[in-house]
Structures are given as structure tokens and as C-alpha cells.
Predicted model as a PDB file, atoms N, CA, C, CB and O in Angstrom, pLDDT in the B-factor column:
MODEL        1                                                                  
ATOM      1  N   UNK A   1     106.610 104.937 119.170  1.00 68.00           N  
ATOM      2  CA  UNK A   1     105.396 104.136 119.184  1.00 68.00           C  
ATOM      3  C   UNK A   1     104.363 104.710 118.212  1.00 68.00           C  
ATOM      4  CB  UNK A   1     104.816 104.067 120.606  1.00 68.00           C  
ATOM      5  O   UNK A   1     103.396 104.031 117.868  1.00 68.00           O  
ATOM      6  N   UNK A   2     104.619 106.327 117.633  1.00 76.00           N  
ATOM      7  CA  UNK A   2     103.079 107.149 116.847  1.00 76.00           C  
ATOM      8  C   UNK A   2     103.741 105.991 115.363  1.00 76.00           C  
ATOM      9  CB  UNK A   2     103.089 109.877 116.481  1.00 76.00           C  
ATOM     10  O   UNK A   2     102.895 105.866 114.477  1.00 76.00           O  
ATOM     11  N   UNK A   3     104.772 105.405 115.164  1.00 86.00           N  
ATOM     12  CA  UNK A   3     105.292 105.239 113.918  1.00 86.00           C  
ATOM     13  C   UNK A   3     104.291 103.341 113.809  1.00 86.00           C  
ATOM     14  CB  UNK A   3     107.495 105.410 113.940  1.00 86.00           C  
ATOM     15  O   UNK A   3     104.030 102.683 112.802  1.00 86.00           O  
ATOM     16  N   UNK A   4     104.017 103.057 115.172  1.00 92.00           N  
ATOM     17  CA  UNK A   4     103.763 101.623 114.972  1.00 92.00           C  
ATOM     18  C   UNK A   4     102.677 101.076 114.155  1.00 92.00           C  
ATOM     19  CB  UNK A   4     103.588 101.099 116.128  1.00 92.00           C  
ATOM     20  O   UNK A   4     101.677 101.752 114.396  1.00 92.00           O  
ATOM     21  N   UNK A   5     102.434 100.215 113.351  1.00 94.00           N  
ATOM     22  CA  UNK A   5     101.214 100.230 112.285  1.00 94.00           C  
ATOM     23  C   UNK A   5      99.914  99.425 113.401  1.00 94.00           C  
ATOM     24  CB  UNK A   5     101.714  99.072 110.494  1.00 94.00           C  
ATOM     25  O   UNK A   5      98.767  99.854 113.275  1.00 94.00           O  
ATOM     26  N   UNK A   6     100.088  98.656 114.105  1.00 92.00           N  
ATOM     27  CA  UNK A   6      99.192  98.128 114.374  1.00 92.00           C  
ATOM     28  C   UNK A   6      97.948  98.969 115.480  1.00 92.00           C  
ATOM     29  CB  UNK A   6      99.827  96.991 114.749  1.00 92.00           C  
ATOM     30  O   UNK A   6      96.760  98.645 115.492  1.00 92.00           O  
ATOM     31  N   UNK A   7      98.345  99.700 116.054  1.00 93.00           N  
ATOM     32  CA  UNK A   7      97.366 100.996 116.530  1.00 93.00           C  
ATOM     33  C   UNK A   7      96.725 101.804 115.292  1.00 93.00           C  
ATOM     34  CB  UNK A   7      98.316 102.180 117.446  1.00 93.00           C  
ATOM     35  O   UNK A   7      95.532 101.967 115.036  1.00 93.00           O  
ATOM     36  N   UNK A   8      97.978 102.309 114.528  1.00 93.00           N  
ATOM     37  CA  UNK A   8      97.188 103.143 113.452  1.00 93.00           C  
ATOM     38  C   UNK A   8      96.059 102.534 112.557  1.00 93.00           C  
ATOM     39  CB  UNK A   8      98.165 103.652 112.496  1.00 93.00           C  
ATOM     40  O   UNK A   8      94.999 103.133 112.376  1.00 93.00           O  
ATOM     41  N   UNK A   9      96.380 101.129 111.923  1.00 95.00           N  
ATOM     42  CA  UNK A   9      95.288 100.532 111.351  1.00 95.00           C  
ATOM     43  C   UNK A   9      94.011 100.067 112.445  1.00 95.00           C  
ATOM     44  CB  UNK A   9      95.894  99.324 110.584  1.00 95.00           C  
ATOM     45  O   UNK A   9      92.801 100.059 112.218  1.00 95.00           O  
ATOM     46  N   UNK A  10      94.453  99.840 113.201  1.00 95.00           N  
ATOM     47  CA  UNK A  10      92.863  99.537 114.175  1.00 95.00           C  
ATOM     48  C   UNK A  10      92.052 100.698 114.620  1.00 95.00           C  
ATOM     49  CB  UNK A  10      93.136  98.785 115.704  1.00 95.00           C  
ATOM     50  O   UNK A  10      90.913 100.571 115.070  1.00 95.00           O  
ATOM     51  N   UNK A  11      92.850 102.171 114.444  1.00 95.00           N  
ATOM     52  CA  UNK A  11      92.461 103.276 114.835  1.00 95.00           C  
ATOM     53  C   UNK A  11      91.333 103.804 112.995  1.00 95.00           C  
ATOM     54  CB  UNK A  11      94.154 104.293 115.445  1.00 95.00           C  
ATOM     55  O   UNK A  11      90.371 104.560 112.861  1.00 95.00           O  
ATOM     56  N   UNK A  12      92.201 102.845 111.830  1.00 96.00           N  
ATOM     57  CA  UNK A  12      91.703 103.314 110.646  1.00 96.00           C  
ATOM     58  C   UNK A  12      90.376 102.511 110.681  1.00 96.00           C  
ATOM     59  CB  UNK A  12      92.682 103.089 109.359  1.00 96.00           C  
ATOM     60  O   UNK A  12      89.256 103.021 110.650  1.00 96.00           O  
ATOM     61  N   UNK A  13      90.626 101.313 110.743  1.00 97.00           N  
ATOM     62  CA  UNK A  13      89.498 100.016 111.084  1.00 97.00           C  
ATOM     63  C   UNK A  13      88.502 101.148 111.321  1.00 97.00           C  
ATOM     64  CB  UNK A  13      89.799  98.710 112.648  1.00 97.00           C  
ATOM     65  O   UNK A  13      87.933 101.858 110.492  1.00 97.00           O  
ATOM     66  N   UNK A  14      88.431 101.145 112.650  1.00 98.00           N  
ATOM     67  CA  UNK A  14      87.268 101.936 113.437  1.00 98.00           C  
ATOM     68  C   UNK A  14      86.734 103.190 112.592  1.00 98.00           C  
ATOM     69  CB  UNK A  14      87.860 102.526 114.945  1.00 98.00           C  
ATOM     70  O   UNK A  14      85.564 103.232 112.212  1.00 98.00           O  
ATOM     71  N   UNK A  15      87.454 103.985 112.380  1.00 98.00           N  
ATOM     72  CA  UNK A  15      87.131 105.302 111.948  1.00 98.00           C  
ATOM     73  C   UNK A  15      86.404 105.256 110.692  1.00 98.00           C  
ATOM     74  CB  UNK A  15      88.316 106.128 111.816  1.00 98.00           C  
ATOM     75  O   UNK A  15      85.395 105.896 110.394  1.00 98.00           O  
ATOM     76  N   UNK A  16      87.155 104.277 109.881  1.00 98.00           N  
ATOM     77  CA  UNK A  16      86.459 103.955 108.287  1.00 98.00           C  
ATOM     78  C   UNK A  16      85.091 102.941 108.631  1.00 98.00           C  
ATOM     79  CB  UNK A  16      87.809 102.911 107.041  1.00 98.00           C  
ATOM     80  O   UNK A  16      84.432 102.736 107.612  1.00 98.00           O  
ATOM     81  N   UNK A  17      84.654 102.405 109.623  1.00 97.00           N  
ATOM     82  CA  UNK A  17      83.491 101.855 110.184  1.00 97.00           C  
ATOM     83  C   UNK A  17      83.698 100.154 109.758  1.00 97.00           C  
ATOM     84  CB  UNK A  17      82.026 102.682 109.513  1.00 97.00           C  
ATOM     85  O   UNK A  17      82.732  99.393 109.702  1.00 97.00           O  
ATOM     86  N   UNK A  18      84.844  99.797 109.530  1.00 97.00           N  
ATOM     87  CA  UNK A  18      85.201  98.109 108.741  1.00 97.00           C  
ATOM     88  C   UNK A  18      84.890  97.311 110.231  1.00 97.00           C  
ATOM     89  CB  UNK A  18      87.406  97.748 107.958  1.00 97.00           C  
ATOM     90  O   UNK A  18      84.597  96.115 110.202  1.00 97.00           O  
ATOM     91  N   UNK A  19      84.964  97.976 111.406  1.00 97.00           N  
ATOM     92  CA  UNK A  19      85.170  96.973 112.629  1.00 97.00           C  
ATOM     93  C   UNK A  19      84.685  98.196 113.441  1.00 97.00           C  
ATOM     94  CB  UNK A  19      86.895  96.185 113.021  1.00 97.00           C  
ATOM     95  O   UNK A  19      84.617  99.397 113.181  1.00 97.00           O  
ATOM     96  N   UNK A  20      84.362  97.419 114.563  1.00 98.00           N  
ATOM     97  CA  UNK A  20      83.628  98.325 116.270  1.00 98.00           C  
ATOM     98  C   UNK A  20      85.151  98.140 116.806  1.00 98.00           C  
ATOM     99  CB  UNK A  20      81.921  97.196 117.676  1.00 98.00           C  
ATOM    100  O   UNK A  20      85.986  97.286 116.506  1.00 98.00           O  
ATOM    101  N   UNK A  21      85.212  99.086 117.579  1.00 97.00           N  
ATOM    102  CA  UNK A  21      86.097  99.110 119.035  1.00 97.00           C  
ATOM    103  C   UNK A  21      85.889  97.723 119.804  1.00 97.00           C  
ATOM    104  CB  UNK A  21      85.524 100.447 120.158  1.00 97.00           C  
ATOM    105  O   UNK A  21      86.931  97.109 120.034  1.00 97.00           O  
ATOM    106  N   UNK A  22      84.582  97.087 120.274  1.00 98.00           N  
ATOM    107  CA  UNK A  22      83.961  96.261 120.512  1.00 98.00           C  
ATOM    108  C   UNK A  22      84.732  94.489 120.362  1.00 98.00           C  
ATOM    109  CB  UNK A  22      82.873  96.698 119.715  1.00 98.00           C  
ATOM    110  O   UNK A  22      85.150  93.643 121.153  1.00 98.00           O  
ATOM    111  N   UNK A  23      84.591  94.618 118.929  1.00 98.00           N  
ATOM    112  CA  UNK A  23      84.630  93.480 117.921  1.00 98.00           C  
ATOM    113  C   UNK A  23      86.354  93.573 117.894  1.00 98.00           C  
ATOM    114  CB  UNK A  23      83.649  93.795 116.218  1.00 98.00           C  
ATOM    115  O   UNK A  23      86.907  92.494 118.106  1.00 98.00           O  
ATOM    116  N   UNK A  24      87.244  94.745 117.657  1.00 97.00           N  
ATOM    117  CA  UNK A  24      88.684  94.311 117.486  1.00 97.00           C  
ATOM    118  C   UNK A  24      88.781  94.045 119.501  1.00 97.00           C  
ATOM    119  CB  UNK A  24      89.984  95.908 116.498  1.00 97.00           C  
ATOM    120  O   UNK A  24      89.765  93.316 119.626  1.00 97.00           O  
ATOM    121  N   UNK A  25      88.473  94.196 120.271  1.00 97.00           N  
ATOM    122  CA  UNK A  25      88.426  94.363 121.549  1.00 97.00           C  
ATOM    123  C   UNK A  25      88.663  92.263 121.950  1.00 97.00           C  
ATOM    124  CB  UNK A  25      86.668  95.407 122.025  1.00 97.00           C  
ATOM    125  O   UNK A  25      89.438  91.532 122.567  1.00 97.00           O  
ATOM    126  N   UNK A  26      87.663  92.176 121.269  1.00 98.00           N  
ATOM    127  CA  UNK A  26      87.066  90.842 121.369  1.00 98.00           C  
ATOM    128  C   UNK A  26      87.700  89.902 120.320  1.00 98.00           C  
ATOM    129  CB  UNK A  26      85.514  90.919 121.174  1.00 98.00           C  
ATOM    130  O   UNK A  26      87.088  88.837 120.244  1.00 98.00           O  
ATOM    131  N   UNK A  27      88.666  89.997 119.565  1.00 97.00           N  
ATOM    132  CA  UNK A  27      89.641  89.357 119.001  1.00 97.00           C  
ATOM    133  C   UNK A  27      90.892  89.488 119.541  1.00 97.00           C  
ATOM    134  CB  UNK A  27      89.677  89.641 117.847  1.00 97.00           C  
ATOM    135  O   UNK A  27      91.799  88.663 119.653  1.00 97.00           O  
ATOM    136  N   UNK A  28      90.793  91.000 119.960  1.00 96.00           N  
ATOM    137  CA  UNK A  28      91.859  90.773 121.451  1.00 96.00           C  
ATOM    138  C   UNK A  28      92.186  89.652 122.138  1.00 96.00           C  
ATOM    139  CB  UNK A  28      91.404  91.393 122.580  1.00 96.00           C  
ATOM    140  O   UNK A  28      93.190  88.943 122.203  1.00 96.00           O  
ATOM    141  N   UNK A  29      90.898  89.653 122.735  1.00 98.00           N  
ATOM    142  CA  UNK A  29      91.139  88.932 123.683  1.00 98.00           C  
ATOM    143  C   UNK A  29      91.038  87.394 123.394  1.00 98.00           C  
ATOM    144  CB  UNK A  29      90.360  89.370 124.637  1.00 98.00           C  
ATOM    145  O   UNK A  29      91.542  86.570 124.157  1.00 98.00           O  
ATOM    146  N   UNK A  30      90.333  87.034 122.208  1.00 98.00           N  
ATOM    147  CA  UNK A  30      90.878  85.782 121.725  1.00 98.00           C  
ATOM    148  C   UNK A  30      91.803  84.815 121.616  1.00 98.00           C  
ATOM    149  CB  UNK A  30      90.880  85.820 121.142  1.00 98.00           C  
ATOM    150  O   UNK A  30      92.024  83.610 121.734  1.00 98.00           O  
ATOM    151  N   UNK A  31      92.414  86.261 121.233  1.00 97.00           N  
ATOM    152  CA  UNK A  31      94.128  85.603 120.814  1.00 97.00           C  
ATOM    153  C   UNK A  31      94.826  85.469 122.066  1.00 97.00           C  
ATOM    154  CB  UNK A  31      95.236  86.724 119.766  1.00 97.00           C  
ATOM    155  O   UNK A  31      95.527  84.514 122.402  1.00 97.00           O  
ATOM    156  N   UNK A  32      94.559  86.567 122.763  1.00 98.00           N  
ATOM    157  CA  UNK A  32      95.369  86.681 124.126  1.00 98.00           C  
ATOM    158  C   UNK A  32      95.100  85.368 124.664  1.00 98.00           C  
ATOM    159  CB  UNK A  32      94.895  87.923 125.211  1.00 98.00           C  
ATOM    160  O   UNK A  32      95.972  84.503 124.743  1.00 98.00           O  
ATOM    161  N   UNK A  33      93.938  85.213 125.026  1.00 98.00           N  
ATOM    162  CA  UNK A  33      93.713  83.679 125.654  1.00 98.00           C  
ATOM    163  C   UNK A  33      94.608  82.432 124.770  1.00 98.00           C  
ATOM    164  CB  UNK A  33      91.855  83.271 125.526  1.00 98.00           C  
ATOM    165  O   UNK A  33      95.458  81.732 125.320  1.00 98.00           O  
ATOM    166  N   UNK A  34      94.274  82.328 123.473  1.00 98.00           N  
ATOM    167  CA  UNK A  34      95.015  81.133 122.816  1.00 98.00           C  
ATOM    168  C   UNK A  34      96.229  81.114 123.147  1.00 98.00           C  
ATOM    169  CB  UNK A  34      95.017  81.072 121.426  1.00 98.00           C  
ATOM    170  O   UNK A  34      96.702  80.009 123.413  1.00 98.00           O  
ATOM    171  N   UNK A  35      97.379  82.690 123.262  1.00 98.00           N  
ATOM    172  CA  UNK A  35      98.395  82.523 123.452  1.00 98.00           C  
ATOM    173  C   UNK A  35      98.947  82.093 124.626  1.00 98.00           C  
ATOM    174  CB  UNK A  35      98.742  83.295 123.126  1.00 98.00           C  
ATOM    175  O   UNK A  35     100.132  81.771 124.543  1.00 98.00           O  
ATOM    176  N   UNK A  36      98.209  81.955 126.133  1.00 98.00           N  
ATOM    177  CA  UNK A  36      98.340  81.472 127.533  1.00 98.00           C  
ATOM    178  C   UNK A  36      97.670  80.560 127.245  1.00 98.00           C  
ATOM    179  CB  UNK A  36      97.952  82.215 128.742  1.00 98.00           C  
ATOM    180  O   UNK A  36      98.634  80.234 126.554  1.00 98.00           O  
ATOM    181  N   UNK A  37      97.004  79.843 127.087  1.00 98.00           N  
ATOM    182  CA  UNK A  37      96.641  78.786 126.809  1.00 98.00           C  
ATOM    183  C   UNK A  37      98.061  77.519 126.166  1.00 98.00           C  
ATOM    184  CB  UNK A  37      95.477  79.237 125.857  1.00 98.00           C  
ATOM    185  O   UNK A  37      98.407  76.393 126.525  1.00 98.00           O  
ATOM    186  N   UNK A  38      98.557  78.551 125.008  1.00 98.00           N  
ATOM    187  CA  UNK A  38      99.393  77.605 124.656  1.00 98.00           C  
ATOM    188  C   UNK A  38     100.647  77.494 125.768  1.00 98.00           C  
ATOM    189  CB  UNK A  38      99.827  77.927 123.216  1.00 98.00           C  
ATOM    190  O   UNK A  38     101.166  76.411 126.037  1.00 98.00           O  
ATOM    191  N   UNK A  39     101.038  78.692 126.344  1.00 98.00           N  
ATOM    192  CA  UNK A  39     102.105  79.075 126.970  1.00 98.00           C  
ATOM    193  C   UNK A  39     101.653  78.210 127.988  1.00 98.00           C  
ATOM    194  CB  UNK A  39     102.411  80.558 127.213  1.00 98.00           C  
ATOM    195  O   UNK A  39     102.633  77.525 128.279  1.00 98.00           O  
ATOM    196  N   UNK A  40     100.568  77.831 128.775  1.00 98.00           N  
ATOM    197  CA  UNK A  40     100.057  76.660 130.227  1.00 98.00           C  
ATOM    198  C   UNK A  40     100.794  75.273 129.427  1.00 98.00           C  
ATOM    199  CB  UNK A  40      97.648  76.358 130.569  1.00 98.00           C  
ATOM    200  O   UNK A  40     101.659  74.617 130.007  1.00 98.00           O  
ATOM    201  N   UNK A  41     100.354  74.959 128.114  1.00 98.00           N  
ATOM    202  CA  UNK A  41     100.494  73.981 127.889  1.00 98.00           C  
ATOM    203  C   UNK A  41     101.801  73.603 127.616  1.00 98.00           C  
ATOM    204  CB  UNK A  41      99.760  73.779 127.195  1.00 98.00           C  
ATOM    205  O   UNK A  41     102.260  72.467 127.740  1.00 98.00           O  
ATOM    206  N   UNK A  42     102.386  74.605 127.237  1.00 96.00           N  
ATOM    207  CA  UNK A  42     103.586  73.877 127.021  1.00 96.00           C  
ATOM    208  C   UNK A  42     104.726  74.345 128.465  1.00 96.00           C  
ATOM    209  CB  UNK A  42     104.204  74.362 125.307  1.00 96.00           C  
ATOM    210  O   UNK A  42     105.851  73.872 128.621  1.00 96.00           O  
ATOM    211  N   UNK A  43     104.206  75.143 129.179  1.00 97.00           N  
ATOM    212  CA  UNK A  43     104.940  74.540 130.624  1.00 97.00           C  
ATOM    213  C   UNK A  43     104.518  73.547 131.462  1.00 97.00           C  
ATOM    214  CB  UNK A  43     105.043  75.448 131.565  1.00 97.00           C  
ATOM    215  O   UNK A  43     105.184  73.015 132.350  1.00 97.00           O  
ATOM    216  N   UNK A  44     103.013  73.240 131.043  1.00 98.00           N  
ATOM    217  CA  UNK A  44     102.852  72.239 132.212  1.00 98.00           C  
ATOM    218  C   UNK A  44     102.889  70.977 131.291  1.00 98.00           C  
ATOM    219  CB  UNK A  44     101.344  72.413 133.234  1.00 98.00           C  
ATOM    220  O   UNK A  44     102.398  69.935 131.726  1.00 98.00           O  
ATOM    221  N   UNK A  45     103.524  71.016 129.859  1.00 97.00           N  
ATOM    222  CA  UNK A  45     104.088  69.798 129.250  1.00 97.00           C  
ATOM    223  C   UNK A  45     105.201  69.061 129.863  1.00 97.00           C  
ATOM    224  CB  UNK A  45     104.504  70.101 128.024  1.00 97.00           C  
ATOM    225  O   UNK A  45     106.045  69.768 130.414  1.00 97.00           O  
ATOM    226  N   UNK A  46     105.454  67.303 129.894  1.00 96.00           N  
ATOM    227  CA  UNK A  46     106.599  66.981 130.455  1.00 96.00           C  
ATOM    228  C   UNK A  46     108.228  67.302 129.476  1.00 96.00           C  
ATOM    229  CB  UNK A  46     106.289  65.438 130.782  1.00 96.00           C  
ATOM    230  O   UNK A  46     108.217  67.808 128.354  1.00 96.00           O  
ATOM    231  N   UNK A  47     109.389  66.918 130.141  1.00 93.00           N  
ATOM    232  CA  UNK A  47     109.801  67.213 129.490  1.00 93.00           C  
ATOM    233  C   UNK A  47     110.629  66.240 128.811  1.00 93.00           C  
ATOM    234  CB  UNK A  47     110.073  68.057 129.862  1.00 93.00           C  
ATOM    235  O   UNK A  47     111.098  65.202 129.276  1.00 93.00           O  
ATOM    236  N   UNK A  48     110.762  66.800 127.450  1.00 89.00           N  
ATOM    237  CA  UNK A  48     111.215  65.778 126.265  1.00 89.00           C  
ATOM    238  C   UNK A  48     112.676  64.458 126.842  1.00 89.00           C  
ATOM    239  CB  UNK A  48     111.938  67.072 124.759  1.00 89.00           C  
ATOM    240  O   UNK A  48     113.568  64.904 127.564  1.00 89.00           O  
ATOM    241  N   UNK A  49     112.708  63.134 126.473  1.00 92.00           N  
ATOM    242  CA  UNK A  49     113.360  62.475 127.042  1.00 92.00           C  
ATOM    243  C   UNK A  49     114.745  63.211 126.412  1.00 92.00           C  
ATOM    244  CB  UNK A  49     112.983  61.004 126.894  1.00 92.00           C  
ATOM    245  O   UNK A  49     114.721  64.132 125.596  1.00 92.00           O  
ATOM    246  N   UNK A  50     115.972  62.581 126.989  1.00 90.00           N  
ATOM    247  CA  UNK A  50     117.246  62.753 126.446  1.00 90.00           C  
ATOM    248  C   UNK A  50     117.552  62.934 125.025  1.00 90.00           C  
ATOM    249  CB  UNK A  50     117.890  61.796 126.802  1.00 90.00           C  
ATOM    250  O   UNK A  50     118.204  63.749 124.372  1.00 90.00           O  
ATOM    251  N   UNK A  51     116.699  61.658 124.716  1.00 85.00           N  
ATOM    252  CA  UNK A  51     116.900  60.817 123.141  1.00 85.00           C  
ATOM    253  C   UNK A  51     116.482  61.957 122.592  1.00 85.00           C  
ATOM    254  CB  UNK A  51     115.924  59.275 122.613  1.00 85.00           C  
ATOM    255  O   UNK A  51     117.104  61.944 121.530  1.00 85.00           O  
ATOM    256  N   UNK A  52     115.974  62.741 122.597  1.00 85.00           N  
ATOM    257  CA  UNK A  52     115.288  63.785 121.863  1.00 85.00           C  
ATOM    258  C   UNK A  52     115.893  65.056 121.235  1.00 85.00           C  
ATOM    259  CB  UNK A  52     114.410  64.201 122.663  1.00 85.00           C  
ATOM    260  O   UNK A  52     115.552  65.973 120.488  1.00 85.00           O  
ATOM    261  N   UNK A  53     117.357  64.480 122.177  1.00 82.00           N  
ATOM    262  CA  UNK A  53     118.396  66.226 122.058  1.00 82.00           C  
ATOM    263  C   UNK A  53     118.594  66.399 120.625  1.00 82.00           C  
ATOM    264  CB  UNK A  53     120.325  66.269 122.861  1.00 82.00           C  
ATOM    265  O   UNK A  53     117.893  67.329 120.224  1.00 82.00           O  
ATOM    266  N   UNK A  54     119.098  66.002 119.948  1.00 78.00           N  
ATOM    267  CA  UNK A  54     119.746  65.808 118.848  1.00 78.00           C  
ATOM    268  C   UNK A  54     118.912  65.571 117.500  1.00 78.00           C  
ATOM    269  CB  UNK A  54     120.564  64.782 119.135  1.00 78.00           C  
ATOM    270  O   UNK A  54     119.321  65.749 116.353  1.00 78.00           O  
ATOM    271  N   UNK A  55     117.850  65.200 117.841  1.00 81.00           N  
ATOM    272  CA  UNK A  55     116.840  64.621 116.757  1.00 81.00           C  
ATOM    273  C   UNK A  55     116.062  65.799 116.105  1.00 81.00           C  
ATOM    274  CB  UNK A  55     115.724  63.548 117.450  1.00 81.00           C  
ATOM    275  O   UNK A  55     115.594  66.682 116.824  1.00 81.00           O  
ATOM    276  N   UNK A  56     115.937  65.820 114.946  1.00 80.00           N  
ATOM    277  CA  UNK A  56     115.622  67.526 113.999  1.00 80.00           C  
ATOM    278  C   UNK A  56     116.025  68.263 113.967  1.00 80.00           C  
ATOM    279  CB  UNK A  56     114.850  68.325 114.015  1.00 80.00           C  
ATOM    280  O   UNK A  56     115.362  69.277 113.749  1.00 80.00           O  
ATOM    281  N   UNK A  57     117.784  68.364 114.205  1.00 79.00           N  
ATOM    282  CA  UNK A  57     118.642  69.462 114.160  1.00 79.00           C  
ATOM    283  C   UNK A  57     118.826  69.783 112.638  1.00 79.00           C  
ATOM    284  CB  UNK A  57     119.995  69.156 114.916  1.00 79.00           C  
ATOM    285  O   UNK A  57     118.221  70.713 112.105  1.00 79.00           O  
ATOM    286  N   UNK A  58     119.547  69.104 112.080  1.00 78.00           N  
ATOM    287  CA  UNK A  58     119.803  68.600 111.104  1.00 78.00           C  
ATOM    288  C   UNK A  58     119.263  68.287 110.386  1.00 78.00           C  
ATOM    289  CB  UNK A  58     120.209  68.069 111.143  1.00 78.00           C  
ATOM    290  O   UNK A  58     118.269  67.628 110.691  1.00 78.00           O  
ATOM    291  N   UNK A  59     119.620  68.606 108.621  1.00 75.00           N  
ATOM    292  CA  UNK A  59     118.828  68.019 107.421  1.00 75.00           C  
ATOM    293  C   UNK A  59     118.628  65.934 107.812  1.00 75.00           C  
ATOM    294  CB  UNK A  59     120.079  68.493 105.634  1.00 75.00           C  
ATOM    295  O   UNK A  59     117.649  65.199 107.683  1.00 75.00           O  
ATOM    296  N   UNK A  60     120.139  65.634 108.321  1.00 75.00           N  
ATOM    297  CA  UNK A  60     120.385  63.965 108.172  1.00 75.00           C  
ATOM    298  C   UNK A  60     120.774  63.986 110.303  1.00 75.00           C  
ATOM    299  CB  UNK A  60     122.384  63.344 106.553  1.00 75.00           C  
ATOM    300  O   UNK A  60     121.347  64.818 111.006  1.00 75.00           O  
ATOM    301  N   UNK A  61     120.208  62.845 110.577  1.00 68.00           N  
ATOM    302  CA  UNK A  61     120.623  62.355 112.159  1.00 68.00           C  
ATOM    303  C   UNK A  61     121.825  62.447 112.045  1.00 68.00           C  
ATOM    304  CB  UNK A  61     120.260  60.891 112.754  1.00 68.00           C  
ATOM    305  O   UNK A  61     122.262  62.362 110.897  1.00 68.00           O  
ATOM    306  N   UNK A  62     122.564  62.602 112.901  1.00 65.00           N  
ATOM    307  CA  UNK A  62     124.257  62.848 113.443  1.00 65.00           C  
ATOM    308  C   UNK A  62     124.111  61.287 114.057  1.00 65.00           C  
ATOM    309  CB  UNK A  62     124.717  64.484 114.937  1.00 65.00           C  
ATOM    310  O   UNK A  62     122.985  60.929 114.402  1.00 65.00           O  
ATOM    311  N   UNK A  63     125.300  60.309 114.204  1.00 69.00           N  
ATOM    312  CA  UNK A  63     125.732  59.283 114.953  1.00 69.00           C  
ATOM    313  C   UNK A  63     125.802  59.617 116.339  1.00 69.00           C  
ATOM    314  CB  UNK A  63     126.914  58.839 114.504  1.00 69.00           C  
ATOM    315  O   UNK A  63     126.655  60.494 116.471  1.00 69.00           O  
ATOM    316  N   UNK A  64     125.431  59.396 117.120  1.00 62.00           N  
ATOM    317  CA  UNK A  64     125.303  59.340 118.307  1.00 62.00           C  
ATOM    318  C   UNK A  64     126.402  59.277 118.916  1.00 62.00           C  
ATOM    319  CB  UNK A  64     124.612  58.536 118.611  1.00 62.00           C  
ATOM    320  O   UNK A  64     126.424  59.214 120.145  1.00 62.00           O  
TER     321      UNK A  64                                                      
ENDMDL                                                                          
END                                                                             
């Protein structure tokens, strides 16, 4: 995990004064929300009819 970049640059962020603890804290949690947000929506989406299996697999529709 000491090898992972995304701690080390938010640890550089801070130290070099580009961002607060605060402010990356609070984009945190931004994203975090958008990403359950999307994740609610697309479970409490219905679900796609039958017709749907097959459709955008492929460069061309397959015959049914």
C-alpha cells in the first residue's frame, strides 16, 4: 500500500500547500456520494425488457 500513488500525491498536495486536508476531504466526499447515488439508481432502476438482451453486443444486430 506505501507503493500506492493516490495517498502519496494527496499527502504531496497538502504538504506543497496546492490543497487543505479540508478541501481534498470534501471532494471526498463528493464523489463518494455521486458514486451511491449512482449505485441507488441503478438498483432501484427497472429491469431492462427481454428485447434488450442482444441489442449493442455487436458492431451489426444478430437475427433473432
Amino acid at each position: 500500500i506505501e507503493a500506492d500513488p493516490f495517498p502519496r500525491y494527496r499527502d504531496r498536495l497538502v504538504a506543497e500547500g496546492h490543497a487543505s486536508e479540508a478541501a481534498l476531504t470534501a471532494i471526498d466526499d463528493d464523489y463518494i456520494a455521486q458514486i451511491d447515488n449512482a449505485v441507488k439508481a441503478a438498483l432501484d432502476a427497472p429491469w431492462p425488457d427481454v428485447s434488450e438482451l442482444h441489442k449493442d453486443v455487436f458492431a451489426t444486430d444478430l437475427p433473432a
